[in-house]
Residue frames as qw, qx, qy, qz and C-alpha x, y, z in Angstrom:
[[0.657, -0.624, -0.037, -0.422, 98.44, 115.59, 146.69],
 [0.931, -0.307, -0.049, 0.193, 100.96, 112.94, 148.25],
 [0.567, 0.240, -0.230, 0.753, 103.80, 115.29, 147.54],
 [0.308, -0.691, 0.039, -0.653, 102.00, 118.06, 149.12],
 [0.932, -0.252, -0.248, -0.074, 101.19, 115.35, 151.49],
 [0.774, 0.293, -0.195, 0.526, 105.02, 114.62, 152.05],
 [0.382, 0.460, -0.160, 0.785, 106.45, 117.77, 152.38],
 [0.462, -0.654, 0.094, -0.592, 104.13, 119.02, 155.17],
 [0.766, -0.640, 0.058, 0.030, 104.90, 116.13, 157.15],
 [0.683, 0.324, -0.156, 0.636, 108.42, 116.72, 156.05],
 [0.089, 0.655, -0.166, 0.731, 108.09, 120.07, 157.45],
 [0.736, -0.561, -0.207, -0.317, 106.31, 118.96, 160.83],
 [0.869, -0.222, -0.219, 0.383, 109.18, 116.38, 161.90],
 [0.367, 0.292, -0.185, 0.864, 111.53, 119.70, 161.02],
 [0.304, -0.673, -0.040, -0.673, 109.53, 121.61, 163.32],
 [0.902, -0.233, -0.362, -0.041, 109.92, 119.21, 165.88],
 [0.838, 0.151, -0.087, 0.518, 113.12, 119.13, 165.82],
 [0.077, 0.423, -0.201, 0.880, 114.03, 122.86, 166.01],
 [0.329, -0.699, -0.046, -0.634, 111.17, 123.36, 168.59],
 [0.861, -0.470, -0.103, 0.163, 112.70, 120.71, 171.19],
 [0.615, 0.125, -0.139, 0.766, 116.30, 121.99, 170.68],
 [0.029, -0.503, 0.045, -0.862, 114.90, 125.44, 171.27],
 [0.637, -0.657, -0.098, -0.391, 112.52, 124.35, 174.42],
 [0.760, -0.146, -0.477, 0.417, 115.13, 121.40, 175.71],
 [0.628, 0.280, -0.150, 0.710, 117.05, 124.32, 176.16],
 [0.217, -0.592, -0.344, -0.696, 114.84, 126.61, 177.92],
 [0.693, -0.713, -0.045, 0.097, 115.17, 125.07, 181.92],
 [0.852, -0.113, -0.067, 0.507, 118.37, 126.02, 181.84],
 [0.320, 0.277, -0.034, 0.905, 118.27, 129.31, 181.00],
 [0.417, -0.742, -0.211, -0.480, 115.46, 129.78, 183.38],
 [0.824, -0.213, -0.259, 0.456, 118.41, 127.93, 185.84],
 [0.498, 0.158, -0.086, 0.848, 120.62, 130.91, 184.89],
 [0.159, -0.654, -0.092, -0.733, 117.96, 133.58, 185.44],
 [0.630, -0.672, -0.342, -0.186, 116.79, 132.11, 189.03],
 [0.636, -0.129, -0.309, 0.695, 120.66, 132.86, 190.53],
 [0.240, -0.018, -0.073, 0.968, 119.50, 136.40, 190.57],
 [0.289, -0.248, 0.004, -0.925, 116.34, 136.88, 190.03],
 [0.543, 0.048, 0.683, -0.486, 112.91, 135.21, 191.86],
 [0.364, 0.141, 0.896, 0.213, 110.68, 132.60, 190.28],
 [0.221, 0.817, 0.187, -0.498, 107.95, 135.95, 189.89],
 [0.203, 0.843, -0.037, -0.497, 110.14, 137.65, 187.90],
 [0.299, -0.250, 0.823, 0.414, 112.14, 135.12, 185.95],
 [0.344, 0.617, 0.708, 0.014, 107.93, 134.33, 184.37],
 [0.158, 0.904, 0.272, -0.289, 107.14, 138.07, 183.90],
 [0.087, -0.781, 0.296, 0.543, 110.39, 138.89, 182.47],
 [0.429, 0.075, 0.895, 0.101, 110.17, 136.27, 180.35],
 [0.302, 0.650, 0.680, 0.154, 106.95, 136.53, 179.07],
 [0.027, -0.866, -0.101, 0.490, 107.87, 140.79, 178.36],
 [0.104, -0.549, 0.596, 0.577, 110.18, 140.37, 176.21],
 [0.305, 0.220, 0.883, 0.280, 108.61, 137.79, 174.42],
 [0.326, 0.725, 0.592, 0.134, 105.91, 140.15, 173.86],
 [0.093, -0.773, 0.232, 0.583, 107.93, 143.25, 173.17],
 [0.462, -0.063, 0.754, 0.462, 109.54, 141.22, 170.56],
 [0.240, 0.346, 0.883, 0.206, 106.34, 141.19, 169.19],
 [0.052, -0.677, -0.229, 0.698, 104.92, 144.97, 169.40],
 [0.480, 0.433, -0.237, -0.726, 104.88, 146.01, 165.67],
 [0.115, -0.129, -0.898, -0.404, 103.91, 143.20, 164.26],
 [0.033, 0.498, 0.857, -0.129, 100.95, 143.28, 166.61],
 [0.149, 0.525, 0.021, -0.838, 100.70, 147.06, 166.32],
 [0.217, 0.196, -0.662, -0.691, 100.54, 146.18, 161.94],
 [0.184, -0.099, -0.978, 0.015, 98.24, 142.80, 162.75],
 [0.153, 0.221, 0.826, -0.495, 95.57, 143.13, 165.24],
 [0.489, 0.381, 0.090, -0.780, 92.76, 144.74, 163.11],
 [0.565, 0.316, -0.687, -0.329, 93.14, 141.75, 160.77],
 [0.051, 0.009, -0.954, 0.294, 92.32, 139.56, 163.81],
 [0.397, -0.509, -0.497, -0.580, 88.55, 138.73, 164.14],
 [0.264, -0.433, 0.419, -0.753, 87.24, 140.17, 167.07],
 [0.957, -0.205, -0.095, -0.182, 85.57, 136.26, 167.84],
 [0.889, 0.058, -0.331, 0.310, 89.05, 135.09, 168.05],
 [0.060, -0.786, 0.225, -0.573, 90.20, 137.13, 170.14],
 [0.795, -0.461, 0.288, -0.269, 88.85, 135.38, 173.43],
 [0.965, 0.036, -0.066, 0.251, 90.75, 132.10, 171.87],
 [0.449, 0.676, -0.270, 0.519, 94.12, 134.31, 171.27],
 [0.169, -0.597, 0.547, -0.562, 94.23, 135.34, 174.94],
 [0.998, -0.027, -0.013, -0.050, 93.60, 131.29, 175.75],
 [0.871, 0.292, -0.039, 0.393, 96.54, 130.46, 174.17],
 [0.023, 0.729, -0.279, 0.625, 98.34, 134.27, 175.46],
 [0.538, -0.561, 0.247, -0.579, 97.44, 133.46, 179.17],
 [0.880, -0.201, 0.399, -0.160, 96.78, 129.81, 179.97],
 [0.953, 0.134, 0.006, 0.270, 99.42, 128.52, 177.50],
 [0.636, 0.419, -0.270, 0.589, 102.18, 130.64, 177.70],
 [0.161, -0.664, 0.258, -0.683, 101.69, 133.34, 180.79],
 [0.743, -0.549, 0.240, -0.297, 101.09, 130.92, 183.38],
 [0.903, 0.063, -0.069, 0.418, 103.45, 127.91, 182.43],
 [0.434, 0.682, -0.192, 0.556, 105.76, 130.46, 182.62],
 [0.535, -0.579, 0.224, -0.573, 104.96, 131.18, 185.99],
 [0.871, -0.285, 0.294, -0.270, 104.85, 127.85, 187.24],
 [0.900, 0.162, -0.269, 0.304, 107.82, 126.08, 185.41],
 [0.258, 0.708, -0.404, 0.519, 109.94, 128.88, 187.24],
 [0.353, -0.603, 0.467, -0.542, 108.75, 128.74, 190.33],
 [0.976, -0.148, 0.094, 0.127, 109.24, 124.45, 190.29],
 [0.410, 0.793, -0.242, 0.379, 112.42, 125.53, 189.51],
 [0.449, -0.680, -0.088, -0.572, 113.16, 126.22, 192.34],
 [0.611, -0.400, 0.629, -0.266, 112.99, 122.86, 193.91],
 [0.902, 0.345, 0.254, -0.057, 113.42, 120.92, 190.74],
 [0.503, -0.278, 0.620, 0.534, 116.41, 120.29, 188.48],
 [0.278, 0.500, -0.321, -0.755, 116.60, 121.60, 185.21],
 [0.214, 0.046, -0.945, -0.244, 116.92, 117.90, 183.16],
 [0.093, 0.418, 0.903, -0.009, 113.79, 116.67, 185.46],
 [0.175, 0.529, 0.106, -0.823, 111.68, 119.60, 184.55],
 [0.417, 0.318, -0.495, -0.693, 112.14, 119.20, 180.94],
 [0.074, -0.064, -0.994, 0.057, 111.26, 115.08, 181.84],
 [0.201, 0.450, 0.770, -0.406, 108.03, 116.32, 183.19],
 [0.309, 0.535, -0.121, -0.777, 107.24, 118.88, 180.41],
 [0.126, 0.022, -0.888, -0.441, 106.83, 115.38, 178.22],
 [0.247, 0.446, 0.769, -0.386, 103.25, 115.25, 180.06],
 [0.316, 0.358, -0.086, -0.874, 101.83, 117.84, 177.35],
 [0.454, 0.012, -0.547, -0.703, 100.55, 115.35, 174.88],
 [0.082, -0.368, -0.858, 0.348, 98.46, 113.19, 178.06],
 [0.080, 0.496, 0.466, -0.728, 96.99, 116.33, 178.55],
 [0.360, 0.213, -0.335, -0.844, 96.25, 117.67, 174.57],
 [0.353, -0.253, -0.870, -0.233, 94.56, 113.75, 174.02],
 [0.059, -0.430, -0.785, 0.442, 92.51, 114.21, 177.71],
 [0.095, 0.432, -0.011, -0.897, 91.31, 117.70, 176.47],
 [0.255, 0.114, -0.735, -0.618, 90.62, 116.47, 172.94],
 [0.236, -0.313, -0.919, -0.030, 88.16, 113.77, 174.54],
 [0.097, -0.519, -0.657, 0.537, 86.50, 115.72, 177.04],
 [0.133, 0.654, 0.056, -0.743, 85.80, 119.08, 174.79],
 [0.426, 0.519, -0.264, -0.692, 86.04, 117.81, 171.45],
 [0.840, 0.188, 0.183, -0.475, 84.83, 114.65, 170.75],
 [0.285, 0.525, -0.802, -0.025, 88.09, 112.55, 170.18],
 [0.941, -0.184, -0.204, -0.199, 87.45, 108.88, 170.69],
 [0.346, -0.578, 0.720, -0.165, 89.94, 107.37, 173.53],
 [0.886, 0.215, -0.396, -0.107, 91.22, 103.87, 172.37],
 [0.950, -0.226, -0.189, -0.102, 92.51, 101.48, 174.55],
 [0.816, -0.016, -0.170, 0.552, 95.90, 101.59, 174.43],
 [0.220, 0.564, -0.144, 0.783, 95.71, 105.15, 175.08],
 [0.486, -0.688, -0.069, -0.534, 94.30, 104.65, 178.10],
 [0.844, -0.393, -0.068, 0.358, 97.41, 102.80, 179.10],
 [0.535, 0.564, 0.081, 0.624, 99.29, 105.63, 177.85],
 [0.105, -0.768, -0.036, -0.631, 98.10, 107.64, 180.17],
 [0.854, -0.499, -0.147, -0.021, 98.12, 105.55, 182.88],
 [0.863, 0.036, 0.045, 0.502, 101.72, 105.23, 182.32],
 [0.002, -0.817, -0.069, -0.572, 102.11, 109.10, 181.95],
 [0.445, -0.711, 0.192, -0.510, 101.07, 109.50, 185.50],
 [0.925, -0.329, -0.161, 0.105, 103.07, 106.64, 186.96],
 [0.636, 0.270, -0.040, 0.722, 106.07, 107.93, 185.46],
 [0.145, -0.612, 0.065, -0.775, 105.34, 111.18, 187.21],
 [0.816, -0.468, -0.249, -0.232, 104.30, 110.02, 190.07],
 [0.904, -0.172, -0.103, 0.377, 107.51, 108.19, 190.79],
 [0.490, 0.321, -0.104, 0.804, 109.61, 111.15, 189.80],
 [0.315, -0.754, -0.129, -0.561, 107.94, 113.04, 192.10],
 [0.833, -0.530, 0.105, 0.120, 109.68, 110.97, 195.52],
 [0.667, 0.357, -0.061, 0.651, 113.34, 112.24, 193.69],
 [0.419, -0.783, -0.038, 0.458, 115.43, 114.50, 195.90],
 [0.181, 0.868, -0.427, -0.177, 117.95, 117.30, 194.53],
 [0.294, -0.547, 0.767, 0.161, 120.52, 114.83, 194.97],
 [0.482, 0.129, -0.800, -0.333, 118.68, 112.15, 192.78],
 [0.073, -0.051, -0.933, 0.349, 117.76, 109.78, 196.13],
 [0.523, -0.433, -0.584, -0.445, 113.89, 108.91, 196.86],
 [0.013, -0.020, 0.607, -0.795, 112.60, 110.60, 199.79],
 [0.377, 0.640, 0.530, -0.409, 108.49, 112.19, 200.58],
 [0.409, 0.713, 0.546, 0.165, 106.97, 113.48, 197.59],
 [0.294, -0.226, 0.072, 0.926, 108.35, 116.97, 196.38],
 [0.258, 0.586, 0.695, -0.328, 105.25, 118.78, 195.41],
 [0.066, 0.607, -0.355, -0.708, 107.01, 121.44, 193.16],
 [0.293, -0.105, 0.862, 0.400, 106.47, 118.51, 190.74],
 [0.170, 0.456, 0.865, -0.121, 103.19, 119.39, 190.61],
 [0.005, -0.788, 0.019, 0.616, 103.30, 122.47, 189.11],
 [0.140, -0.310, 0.801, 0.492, 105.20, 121.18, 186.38],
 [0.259, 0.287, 0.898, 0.209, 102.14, 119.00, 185.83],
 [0.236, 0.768, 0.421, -0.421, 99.59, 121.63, 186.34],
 [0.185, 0.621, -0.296, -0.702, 101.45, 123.96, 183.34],
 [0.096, 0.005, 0.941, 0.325, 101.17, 120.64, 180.71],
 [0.155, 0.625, 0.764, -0.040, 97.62, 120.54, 181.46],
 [0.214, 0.747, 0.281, -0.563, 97.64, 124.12, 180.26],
 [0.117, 0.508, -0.437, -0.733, 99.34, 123.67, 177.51],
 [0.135, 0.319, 0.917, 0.197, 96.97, 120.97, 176.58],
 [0.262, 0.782, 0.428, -0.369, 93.87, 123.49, 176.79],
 [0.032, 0.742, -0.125, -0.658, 96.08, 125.61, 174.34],
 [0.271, -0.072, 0.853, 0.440, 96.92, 123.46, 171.93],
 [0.155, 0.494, 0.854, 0.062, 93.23, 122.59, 171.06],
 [0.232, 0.753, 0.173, -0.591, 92.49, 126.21, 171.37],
 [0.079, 0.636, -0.342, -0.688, 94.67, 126.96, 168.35],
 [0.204, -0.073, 0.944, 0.247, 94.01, 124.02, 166.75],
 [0.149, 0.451, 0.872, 0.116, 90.44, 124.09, 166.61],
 [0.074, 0.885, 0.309, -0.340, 89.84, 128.18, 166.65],
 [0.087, -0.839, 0.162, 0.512, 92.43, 129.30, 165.43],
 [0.691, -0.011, 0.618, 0.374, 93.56, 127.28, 162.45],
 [0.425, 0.789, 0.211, 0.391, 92.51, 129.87, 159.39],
 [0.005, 0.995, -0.102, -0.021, 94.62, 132.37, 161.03],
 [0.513, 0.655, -0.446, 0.330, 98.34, 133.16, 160.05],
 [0.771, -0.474, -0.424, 0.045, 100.59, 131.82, 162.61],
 [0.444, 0.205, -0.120, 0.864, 102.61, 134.87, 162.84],
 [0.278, -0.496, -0.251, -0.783, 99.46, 136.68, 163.64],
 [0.820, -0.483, -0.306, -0.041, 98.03, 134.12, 166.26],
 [0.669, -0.252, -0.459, 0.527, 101.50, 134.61, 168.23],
 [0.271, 0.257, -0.111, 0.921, 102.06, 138.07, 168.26],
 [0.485, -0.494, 0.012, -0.722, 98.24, 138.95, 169.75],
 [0.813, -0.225, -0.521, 0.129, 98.48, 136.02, 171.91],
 [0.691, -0.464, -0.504, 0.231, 101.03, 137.66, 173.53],
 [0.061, -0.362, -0.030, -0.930, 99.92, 140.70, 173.76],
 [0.729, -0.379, -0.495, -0.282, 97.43, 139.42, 175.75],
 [0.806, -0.001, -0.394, 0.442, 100.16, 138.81, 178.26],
 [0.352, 0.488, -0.113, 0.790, 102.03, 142.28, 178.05],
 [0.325, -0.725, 0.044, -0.606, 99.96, 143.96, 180.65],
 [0.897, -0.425, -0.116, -0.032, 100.41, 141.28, 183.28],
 [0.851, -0.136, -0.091, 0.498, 103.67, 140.59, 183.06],
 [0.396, 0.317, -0.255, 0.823, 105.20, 144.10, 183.09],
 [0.335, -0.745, 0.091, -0.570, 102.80, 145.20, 186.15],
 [0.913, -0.386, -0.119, 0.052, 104.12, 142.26, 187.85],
 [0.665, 0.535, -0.128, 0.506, 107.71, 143.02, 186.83],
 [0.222, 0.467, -0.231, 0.824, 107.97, 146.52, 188.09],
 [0.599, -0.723, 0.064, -0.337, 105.49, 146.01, 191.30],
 [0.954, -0.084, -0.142, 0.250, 109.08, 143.91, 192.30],
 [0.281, -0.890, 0.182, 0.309, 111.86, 144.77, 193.43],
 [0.771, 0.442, 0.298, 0.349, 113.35, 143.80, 189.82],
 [0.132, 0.956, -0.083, 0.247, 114.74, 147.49, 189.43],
 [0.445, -0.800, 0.385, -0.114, 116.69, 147.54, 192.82],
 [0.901, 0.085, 0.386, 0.178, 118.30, 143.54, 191.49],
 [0.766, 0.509, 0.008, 0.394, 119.41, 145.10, 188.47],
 [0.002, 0.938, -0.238, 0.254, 120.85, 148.11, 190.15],
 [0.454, -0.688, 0.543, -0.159, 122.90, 146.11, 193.08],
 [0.829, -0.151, 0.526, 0.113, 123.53, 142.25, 191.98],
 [0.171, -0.614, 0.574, 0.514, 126.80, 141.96, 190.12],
 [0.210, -0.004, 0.875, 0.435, 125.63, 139.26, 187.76],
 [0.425, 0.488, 0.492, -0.582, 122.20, 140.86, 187.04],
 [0.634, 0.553, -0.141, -0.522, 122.30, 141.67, 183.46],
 [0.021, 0.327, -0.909, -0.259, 124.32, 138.50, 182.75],
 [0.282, 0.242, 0.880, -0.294, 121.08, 137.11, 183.94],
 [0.385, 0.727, 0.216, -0.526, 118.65, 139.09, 181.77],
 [0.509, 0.520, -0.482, -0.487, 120.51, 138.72, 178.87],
 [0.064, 0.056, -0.983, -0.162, 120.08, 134.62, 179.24],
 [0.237, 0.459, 0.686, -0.512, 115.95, 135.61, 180.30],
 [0.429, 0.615, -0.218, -0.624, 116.32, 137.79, 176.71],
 [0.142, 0.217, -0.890, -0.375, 117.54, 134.71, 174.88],
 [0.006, 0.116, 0.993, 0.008, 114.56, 132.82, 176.32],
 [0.435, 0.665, 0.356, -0.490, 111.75, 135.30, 175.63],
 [0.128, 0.623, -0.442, -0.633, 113.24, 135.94, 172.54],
 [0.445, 0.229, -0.803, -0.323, 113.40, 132.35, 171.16],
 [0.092, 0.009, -0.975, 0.203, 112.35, 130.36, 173.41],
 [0.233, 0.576, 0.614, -0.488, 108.68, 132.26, 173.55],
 [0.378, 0.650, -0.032, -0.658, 108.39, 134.37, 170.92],
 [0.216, 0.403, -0.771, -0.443, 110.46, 132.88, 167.96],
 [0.052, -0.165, -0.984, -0.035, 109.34, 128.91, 168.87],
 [0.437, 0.417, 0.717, -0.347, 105.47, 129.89, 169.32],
 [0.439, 0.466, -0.244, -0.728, 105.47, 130.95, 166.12],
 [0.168, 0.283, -0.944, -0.004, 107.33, 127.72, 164.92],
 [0.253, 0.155, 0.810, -0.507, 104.71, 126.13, 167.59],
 [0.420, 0.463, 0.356, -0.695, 101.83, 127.34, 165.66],
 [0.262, 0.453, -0.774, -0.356, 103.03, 126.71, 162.34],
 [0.200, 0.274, -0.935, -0.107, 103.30, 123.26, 163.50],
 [0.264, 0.289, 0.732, -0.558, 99.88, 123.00, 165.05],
 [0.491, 0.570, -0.080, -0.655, 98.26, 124.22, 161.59],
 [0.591, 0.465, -0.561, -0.346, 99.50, 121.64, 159.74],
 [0.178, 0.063, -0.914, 0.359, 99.25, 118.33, 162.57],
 [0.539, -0.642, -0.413, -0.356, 96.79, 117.44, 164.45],
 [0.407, -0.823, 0.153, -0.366, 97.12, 118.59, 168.04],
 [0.878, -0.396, 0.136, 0.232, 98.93, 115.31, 169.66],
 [0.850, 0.165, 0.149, 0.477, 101.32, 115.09, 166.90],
 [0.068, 0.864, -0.041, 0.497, 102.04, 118.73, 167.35],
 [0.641, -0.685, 0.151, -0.311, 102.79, 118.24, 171.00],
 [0.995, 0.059, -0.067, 0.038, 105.33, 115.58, 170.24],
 [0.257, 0.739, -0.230, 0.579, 108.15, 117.64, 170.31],
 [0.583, -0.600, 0.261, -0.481, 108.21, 116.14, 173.81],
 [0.989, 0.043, -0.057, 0.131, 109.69, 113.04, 172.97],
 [0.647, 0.494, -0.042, 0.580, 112.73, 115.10, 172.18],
 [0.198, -0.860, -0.024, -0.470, 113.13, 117.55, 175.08],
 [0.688, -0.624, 0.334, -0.159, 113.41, 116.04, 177.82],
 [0.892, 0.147, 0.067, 0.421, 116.79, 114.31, 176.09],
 [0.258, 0.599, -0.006, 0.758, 117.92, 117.98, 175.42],
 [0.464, -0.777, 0.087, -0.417, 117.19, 119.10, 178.86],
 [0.969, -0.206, 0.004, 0.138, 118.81, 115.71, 180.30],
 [0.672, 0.511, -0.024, 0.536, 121.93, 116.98, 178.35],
 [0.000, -0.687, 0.165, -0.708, 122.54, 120.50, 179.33],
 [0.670, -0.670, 0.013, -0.318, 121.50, 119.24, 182.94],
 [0.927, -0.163, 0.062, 0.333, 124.43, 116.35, 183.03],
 [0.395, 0.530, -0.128, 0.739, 126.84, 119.55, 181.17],
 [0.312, -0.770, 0.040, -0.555, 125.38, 121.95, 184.12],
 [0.208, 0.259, -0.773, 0.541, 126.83, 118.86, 186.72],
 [0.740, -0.245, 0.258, -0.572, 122.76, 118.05, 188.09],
 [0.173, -0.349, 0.920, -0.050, 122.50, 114.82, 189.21],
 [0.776, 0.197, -0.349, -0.487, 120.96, 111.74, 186.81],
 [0.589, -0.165, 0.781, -0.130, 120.26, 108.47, 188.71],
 [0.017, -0.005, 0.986, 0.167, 118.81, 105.76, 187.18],
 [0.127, 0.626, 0.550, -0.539, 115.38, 106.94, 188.93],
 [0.152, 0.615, -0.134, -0.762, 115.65, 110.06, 186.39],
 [0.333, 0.338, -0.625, -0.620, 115.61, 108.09, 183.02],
 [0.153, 0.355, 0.914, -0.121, 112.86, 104.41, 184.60],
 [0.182, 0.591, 0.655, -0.435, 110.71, 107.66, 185.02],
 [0.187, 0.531, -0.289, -0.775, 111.64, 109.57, 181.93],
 [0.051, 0.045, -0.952, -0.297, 110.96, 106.21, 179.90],
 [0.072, 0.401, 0.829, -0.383, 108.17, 105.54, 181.58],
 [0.304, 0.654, 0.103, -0.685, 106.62, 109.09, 180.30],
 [0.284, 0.532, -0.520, -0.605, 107.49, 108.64, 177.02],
 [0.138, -0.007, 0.975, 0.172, 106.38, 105.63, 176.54],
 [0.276, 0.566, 0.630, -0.455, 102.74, 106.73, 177.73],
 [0.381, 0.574, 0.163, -0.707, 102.98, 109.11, 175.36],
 [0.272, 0.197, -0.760, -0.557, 103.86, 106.70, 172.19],
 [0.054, 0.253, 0.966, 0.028, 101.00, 104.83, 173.34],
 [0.280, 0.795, 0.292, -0.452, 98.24, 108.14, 173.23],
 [0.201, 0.516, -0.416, -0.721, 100.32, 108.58, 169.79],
 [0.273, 0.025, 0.918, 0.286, 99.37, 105.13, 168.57],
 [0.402, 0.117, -0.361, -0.833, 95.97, 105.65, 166.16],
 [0.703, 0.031, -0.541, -0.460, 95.14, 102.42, 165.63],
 [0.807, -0.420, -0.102, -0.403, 93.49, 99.59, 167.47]]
């Protein structure tokens, strides 16, 4: 039992690991898609490919899905992966890659607030400076201009926050519905779920007429394939996986590590990193080692 023990959380931390290198990495190639395409279609094209990807597996799969889990499947299809998708592009936008991935550390505030309110998780003290801290650190990065400097509030930031809090509802879905199912299974109908949205949004665009006339169009698509490909499809598998064998925070952790890997690629990419950028990245991460702490 304690090697068993072991090795799963042996495998967790490796999940971790690969799934921040593979998300860190993820504003940046939504960076590369937004030079050409909108924030619309940068989500939808996204989330297509990710579920192409996935098309015979779900084709082989879906009768082997109980028809109760379903409803959870398109939870976790929709509100964790079809909207964030949506809404990290279009902060995009008006956000720097590097502080994006900074705010995408809000996810485990939001899997602990969930936990409490829906499933009977007991809030302990110091998580409730965790959280505090969470939202200060957010807060503050929120008064950050492009340029780094502290101006009014930038509201795009808020988006950012709003997709965390969905991927907090998802988590717990899969966690607490979906846990007997394979997690190869759980991604592929998940986001299938998806498919219809995102390719009537796609083509009600003028996405066609882009690829036809802008010189750098498919250069763009083929960094929007790399990030449905792996960055949605491959990692929620990875994602699930690591949610089956964790409990939900420690699943979610994988945030500690991101926003370092975003930071990166942002300082390669030439965005500006104040001082401001890493009080308020700290600041997050701290909250969230304090909603990881267990004990009293």
């Amino acid at each position: 039992m304690t090697f068993f023990t072991k090795n799963t959380q042996a495998l967790a931390w490796g999940l971790i690991i690969i799934l921040a290198l593979i998300w860190g990495s993820s504003f940046i190639l939504m960076k590369r898609g937004l030079e050409v395409f909108t924030a619309g279609q940068v989500g939808a094209l996204r989330m297509a490919v990710a579920a192409t990807v996935f098309f015979p597996v779900t084709f082989t799969v879906w009768r082997k899905v109980p028809a109760t889990s379903w409803k959870f499947m398109a939870v976790s299809g929709i509100i964790g992966n079809l909207f964030p998708a949506f809404l990290f592009a279009t902060a995009q936008t008006s956000l720097s890659s590097s502080l994006t991935g900074i705010l995408n550390a809000l996810t485990p505030l939001f899997t602990l607030l969930i936990s409490i309110f829906f499933f009977n998780k007991n809030l302990l003290r110091n998580q409730v400076f965790g959280l505090l801290l969470g939202f200060i650190g957010t807060a503050g990065l929120s008064l950050l201009k492009s340029d780094g400097g502290v101006g009014e509030m930038n509201w795009y930031v808020w988006l950012v926050v709003l997709a965390t809090l969905f991927y907090g509802i998802s988590i717990n879905a899969v966690k607490n519905y979906l846990g007997g199912i394979k997690p190869l299974y759980v991604s592929a109908c998940a986001l299938a779920c998806t498919a219809p949205f995102s390719y009537a949004y796609l083509f009600s665009t003028d996405f066609i007429d882009r690829m036809q006339t802008h010189p750098q169009a498919f250069t763009a698509v083929g960094y929007l394939v790399i990030l449905g490909t792996i960055g949605s499809a491959f990692a929620l598998i990875l994602f699930n996986k690591l949610v089956q064998i964790s409990s939900a925070v420690q699943a979610s952790m994988t945030t500690y590590l991101i926003p370092i890997v975003a930071l990166v690629w942002g300082w390669l990419d030439q965005e500006p990193l104040t001082i401001y950028h890493v009080l308020g990245m700290l600041t997050i991460i701290s909250g969230v080692y304090l909603v990881n702490q267990q004990g009293k």
